[in-house]
C-alpha positions as CSV (number, residue, x, y, z in Angstrom):
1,X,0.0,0.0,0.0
2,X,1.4,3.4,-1.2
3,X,1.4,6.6,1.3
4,X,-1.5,8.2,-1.2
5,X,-3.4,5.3,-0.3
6,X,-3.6,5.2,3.4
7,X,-5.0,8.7,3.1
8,X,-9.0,9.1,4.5
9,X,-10.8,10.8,1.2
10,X,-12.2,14.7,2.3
11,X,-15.8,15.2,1.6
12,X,-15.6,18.5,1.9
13,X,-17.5,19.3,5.6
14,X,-14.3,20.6,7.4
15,X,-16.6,19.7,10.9
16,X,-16.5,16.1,10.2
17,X,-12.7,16.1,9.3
18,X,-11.9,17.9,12.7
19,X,-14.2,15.5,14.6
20,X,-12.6,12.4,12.7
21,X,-9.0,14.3,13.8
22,X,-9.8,15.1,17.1
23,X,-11.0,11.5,17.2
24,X,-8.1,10.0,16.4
25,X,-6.0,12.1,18.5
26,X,-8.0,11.1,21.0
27,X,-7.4,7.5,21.1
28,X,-3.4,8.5,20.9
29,X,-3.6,10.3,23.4
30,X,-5.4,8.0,26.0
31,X,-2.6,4.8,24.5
32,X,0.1,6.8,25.3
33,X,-1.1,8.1,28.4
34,X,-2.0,4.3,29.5
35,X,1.4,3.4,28.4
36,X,3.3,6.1,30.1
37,X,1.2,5.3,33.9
38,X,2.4,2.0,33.1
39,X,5.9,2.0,32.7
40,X,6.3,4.4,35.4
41,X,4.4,2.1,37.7
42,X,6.5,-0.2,36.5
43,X,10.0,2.0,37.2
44,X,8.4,3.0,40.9
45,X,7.9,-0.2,41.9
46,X,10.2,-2.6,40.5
47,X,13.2,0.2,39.7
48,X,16.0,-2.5,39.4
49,X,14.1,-4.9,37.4
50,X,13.5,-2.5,35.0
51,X,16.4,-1.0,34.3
52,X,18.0,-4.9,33.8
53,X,15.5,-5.2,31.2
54,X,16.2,-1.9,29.8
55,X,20.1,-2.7,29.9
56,X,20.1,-6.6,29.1
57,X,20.4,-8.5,25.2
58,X,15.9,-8.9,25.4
59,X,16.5,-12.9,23.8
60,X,19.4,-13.3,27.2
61,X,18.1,-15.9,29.6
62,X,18.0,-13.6,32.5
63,X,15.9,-11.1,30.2
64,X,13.3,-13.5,29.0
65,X,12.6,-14.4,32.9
66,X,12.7,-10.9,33.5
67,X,10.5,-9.8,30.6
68,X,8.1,-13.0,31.6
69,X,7.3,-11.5,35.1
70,X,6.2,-8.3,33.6
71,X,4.6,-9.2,30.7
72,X,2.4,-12.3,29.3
73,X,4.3,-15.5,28.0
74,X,2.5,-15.2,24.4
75,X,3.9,-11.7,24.4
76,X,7.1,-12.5,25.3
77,X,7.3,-15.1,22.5
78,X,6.3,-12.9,19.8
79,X,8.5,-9.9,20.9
80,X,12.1,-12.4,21.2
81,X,10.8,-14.6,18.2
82,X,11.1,-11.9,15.7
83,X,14.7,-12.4,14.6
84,X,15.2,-16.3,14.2
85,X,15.0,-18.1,11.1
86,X,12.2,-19.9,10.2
87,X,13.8,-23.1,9.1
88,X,16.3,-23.7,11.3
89,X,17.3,-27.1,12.6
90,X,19.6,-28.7,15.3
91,X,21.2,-32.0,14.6
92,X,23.0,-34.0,17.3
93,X,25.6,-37.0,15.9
94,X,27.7,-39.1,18.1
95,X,30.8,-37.9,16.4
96,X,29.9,-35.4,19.5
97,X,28.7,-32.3,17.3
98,X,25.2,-30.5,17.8
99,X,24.8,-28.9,13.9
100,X,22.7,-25.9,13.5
101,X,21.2,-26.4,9.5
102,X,18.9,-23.5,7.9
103,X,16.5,-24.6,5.1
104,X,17.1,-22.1,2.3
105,X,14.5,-22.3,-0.2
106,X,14.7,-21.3,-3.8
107,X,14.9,-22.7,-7.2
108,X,17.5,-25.2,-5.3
109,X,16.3,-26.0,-2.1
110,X,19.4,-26.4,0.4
111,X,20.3,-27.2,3.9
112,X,23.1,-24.7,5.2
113,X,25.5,-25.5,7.7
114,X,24.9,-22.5,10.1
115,X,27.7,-23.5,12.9
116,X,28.6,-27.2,15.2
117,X,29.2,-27.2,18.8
118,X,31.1,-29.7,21.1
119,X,29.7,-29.0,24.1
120,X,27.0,-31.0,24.6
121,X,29.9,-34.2,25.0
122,X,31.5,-36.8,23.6
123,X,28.0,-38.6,22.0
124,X,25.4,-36.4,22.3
125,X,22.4,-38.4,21.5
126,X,19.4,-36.0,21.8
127,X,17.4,-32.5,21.3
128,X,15.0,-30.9,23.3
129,X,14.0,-27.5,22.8
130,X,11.7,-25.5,25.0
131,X,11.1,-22.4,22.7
132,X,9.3,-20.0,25.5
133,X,12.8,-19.6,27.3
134,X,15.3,-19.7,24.2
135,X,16.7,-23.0,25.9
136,X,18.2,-26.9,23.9
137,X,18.8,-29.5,26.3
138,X,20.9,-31.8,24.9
139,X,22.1,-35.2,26.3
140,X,25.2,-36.7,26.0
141,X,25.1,-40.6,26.1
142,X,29.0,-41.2,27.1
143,X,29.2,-44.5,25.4
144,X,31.3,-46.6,28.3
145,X,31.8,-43.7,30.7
146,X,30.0,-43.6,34.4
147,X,27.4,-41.2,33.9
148,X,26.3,-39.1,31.0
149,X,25.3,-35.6,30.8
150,X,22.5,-32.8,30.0
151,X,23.7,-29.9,28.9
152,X,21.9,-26.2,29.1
153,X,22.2,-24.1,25.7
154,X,20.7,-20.9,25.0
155,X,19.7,-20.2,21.2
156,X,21.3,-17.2,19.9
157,X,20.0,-15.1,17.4
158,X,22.4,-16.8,14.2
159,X,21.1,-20.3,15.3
160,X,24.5,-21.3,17.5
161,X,24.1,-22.6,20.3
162,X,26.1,-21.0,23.8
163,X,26.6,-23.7,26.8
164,X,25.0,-22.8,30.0
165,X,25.0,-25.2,32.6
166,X,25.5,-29.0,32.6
167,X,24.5,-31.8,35.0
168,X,25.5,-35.5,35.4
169,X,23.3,-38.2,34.5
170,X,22.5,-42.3,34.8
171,X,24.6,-43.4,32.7
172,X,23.5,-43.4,28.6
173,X,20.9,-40.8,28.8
174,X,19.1,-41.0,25.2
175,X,15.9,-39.2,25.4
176,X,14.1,-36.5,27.2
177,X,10.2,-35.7,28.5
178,X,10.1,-31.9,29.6
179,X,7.1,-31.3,32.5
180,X,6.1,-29.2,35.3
181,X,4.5,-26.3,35.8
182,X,6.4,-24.3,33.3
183,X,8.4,-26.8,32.1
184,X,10.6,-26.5,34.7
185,X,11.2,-30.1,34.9
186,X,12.9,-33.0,32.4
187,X,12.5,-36.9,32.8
188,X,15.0,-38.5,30.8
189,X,15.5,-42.2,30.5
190,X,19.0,-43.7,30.7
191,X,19.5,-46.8,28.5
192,X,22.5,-48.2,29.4
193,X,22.5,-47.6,32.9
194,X,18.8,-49.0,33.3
195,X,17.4,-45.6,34.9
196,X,15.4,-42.8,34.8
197,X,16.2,-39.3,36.2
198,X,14.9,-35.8,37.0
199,X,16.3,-32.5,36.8
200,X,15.1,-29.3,37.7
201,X,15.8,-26.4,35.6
202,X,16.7,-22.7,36.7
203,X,15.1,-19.5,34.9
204,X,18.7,-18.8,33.7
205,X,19.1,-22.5,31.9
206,X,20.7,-24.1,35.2
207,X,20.4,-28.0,35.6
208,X,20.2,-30.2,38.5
209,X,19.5,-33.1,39.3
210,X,16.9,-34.0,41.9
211,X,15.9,-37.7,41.2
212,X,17.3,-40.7,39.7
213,X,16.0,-44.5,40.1
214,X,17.3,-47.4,38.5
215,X,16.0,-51.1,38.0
216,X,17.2,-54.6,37.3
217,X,15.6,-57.6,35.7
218,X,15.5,-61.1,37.8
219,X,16.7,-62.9,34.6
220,X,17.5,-61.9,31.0
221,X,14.1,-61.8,29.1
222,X,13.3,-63.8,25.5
223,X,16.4,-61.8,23.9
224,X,19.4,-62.2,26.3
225,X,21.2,-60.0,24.3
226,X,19.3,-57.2,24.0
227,X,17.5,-57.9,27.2
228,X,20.2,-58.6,29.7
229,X,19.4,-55.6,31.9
230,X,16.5,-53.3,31.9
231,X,17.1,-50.3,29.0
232,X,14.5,-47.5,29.1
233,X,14.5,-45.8,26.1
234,X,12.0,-42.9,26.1
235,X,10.4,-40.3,28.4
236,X,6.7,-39.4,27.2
237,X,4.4,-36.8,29.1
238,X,1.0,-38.0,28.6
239,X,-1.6,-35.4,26.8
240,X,-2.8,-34.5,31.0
241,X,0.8,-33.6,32.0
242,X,-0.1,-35.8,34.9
243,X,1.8,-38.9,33.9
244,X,4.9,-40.1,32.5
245,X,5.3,-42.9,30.3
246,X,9.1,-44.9,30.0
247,X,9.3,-47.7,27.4
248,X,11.8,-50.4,28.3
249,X,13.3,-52.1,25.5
250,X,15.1,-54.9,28.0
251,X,11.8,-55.7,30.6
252,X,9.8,-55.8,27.9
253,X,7.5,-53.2,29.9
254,X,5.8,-49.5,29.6
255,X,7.2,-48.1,33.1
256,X,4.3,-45.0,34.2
257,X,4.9,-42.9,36.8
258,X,2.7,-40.3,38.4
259,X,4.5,-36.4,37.7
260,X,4.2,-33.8,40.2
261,X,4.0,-30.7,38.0
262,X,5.1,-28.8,41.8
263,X,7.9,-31.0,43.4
264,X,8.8,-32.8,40.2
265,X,8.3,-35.5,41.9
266,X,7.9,-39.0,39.9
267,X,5.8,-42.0,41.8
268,X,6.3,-45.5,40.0
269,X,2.7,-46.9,39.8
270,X,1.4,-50.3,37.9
271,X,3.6,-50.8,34.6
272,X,2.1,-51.3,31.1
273,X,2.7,-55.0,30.3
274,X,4.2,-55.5,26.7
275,X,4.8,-59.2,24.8
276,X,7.8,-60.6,25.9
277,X,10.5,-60.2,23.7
278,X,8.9,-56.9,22.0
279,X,11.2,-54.8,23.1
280,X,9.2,-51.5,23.4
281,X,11.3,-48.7,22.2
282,X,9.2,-45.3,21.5
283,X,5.7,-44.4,22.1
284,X,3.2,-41.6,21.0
285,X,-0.6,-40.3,21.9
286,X,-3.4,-39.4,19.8
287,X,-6.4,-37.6,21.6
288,X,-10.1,-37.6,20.0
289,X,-13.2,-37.5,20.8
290,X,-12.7,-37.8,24.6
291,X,-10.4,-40.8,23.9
292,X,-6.7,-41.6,24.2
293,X,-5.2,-43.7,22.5
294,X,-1.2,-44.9,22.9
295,X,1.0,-46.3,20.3
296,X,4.0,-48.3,20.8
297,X,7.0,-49.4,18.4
298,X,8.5,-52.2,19.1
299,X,11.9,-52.9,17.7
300,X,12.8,-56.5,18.6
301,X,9.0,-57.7,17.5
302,X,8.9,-54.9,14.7
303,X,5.4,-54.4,15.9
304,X,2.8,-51.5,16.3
305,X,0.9,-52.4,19.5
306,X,-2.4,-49.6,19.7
307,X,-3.7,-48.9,23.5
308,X,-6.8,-47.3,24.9
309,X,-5.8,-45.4,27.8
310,X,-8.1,-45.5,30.8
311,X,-7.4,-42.9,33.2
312,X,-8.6,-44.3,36.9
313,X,-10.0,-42.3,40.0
314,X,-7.3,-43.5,42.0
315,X,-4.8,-41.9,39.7
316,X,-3.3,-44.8,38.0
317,X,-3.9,-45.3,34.5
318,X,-5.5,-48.4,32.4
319,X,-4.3,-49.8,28.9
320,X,-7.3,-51.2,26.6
321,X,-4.7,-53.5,23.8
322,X,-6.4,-52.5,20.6
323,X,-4.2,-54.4,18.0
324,X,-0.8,-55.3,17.4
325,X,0.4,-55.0,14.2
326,X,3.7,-54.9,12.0
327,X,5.5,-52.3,11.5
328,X,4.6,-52.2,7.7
329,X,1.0,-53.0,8.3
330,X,1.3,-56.5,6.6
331,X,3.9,-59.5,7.2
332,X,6.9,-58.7,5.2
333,X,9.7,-60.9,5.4
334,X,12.4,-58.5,7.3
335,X,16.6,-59.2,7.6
336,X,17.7,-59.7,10.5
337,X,18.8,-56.7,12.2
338,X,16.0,-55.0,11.1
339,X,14.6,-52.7,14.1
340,X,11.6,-50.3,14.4
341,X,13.3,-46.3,15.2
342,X,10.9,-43.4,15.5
343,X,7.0,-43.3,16.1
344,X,5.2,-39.9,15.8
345,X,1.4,-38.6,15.2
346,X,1.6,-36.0,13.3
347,X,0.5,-32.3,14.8
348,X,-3.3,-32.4,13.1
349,X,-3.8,-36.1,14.4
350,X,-4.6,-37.5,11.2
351,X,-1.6,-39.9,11.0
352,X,1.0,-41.8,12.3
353,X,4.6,-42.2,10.8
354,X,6.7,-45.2,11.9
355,X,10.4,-45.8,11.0
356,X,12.0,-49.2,10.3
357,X,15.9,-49.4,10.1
358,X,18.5,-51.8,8.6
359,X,16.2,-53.2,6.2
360,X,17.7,-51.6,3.0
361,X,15.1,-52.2,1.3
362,X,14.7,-49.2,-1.3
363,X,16.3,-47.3,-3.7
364,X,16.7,-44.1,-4.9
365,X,18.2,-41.1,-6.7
366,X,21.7,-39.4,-5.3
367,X,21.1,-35.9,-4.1
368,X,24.5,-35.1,-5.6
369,X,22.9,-34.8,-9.1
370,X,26.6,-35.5,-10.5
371,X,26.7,-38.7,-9.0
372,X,24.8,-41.5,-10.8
373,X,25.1,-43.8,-8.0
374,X,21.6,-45.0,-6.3
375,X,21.6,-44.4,-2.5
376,X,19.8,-47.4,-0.6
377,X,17.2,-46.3,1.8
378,X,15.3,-47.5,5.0
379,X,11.7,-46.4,4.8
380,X,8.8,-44.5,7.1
381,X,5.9,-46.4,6.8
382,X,2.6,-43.7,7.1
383,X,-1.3,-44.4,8.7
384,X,-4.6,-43.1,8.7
385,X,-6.1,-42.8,12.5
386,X,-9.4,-43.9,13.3
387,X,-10.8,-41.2,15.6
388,X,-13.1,-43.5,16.9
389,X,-11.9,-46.7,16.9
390,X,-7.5,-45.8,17.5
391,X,-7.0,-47.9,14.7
392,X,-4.8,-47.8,11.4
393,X,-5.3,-48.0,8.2
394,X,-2.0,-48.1,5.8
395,X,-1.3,-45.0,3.9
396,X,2.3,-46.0,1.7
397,X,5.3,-46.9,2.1
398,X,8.5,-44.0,1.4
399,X,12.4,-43.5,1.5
400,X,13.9,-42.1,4.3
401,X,16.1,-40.5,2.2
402,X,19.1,-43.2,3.6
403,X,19.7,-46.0,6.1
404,X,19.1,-46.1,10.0
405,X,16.4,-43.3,10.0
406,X,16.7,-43.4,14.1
407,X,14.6,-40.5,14.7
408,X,12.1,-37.7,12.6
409,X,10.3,-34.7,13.9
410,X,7.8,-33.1,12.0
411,X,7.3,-29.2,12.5
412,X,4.3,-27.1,13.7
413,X,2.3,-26.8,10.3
414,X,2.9,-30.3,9.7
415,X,3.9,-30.4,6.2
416,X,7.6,-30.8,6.6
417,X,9.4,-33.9,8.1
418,X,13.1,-33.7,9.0
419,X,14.9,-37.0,9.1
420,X,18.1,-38.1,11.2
421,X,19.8,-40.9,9.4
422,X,22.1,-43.1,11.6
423,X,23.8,-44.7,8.5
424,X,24.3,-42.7,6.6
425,X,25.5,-39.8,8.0
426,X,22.6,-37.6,6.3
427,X,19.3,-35.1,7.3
428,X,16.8,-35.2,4.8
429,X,13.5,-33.1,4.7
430,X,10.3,-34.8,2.9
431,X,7.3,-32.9,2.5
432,X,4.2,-33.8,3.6
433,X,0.5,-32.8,2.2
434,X,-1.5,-32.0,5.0
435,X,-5.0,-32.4,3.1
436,X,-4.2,-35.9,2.2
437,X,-1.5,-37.0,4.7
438,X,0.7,-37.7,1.6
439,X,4.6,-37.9,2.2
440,X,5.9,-36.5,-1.3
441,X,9.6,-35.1,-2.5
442,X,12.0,-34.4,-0.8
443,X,12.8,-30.9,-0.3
444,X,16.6,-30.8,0.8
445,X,19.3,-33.2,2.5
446,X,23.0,-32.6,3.9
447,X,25.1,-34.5,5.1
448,X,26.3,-34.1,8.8
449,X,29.7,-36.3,10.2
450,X,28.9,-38.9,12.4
451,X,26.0,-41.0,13.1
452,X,23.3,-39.2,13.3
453,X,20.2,-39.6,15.7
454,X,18.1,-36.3,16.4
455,X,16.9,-33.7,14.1
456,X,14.4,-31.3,15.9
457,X,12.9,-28.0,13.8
458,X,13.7,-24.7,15.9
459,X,9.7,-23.2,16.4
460,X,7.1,-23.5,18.8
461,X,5.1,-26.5,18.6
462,X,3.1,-26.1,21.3
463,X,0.3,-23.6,19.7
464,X,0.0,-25.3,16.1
465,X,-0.3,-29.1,17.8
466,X,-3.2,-28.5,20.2
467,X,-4.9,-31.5,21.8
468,X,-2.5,-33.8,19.5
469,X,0.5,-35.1,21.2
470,X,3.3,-36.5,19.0
């Protein structure tokens, strides 16, 4: 709109064009004055405070709590989101890098390489980003060392990532559950030393840690290798925030615990029961029609098991088996090695998107358009949800983009997926149509050293997604 244009036409009584003036002055006058009372309410009563704020980078973690106490969350958010990117990525390896990528669209889509930190450890093996504060928590599995590690970053306005705080960990932490009442809390389950935690987290990005319990097994279960010891391998807060949910590859069981969203306090009550010799990796909710229904990969079984969750008076909660089926919705004869990796709903609860790894069972073109030679791919296997039943119907079958897709996240609008391929070293980002639930092309790919295993979008989630809980 030109300047010419925003100009109110005359009609040639000068009376109404000084009342529409006066008017309008008016209304300045009283949002300035309202504005002024404010602020120096705000300077008499809270004088320090304010002049921090004044004096302090606004997108600092001491700002945003700062800013939070004065003005509403949403406005916070809008007023520190302004400057970011609005493809940005963070991908973790276990080369021990956390990669910041930007998707830069054009007539060649690519994925930059903004700037890698080291500071997350030596295998870093997971992303969690709480938005609202600026904040990654990343996890450092510490293949063969005592403990691992999560580490405290704050997101600076380029995408790089500045270490704040760090604390020690059950050993081989690989996956995180934020909670509390303003996420003040993170349950993170600790594979390879068979435990969960809890750590509290400061305004400023501090970390500590304020619980920890770990379990053993009476005797190795159905697969003594893989189920020698207990090995939790997700944290999931239920769609209440009342509960957390820990599958456990090794006991073949769903561990829930009751969350304090206060104390932070987790209470182990009765465990979700899975086949023995399932191995239950990941897990994800769908919410509809006053029902909830719970999904669980397995990766030993290669199954999709399909809950009903009953939430009791007496504060447990209930598990209705709706199905179990495999991974790729039919029998299909697998390799051996082959092992279910992610399991997500996506944000408008229409589907679910399963990963299978070490298959190898597609093929397709090299994003290096001057190399001929076909890359083999693992593939993500999509479903229709029932609303009212909880169960799936088959959508298709698509390349990952690459082998050992251990983990995908899908972003806010839901019609981009960002894939962390363990093989092959590579992110790739397939789009997705969110009228059909169709996984199409993909839109871009780099390669990242190491192994890779998370790939989160930098945005907030938590307005777009709703009652849906992937």
């Amino acid at each position: 709109m030109t300047e010419a244009e925003c100009v109110l036409p005359y009609d040639g009584d000068p009376k109404r064009a000084v009342r529409g003036g006066s008017a309008g002055l008016r209304v300045v006058a009283l949002g300035t004055t309202c504005l002024v009372v404010f602020l120096l309410l705000l300077f008499i009563f809270q004088p320090t405070q304010w002049c921090l704020i004044i004096l302090s980078d606004p997108r600092s973690p001491s700002a945003v709590s700062m800013w939070k106490s004065v003005f509403p969350a949403a406005a916070v958010a809008g007023l520190l989101a302004g400057s970011t990117s609005a493809t940005l990525l963070y991908v973790t390896s276990y080369a021990g890098t956390v990669t910041t990528l930007d998707l830069v669209e054009g007539a060649t889509n690519k994925l930059d390489t903004v700037t890698s930190t080291t500071a997350c450890g030596a295998n870093p093996s997971w992303l969690t980003l709480d938005y609202s504060k600026s904040f990654v928590y990343c996890l450092d599995e510490a293949w063969g060392q005592a403990n691992g590690a999560v580490t405290s970053f704050y997101t600076e306005r380029n995408g790089s990532l500045t270490p704040l705080a760090k604390a020690e960990l059950v050993a081989g932490p690989v996956s995180i559950a934020e909670f509390g009442v303003g996420g003040h809390g993170l349950a993170i389950a600790s594979y390879a030393g068979s435990g969960v935690n809890v750590v509290s987290m400061a305004p400023e990005g501090g970390v500590e840690l304020v619980q920890n319990e770990t379990y053993t097994l009476d005797k190795p279960g159905p697969n003594p290798e893989r189920q020698d010891v207990p090995h939790p391998h997700q944290a999931i807060l239920d769609p209440t925030s009342g509960f957390i949910l820990v599958p456990d590859l090794g006991a073949d069981l769903v561990r829930v615990y009751q969350a304090d969203a206060g104390t932070l306090k987790l209470t182990p009550i009765a465990p979700l029961q899975v086949t023995p010799g399932a191995g239950p990796r990941h897990g994800a909710f769908k919410t509809a029609l006053n029902r909830t229904y719970f999904y669980v990969a397995t990766e030993l079984a290669n199954t999709i098991i399909g809950y009903e969750v009953v939430y009791n008076k007496n504060k447990t909660l209930g598990f209705n088996e709706l199905f179990t089926i495999p991974t790729h919705g039919e029998n299909v004869t697998l390799p051996e090695g082959t092992g279910a990796g992610e399991i997500v709903v996506t944000p408008d609860g229409k589907n679910l998107i399963v990963s299978s790894r070490w298959e190898y069972s597609l093929k397709i073109a090299n994003f290096d358009p001057d190399n001929s030679t076909e890359i083999v791919s693992d593939p993500l296997i999509s479903y229709e949800i029932d609303n009212k039943t909880g169960s799936l119907k088959k959508l298709q079958t698509v390349a990952a983009g690459g082998a050992g897709p251990r983990h995908f996240s899908i972003n806010g609008d839901g019609d981009r997926i960002a894939v962390g391929l363990q093989g092959d070293g590579r992110v790739t980002i397939i789009e997705r149509d969110v009228r059909t639930g169709m996984l199409g092309d993909f839109v871009a790919s780099a390669d990242v050293e190491g192994e890779v295993n998370a790939v989160i979008f930098y945005e907030d989630y938590h307005v777009k997604r709703g009652r849906t809980v992937a």
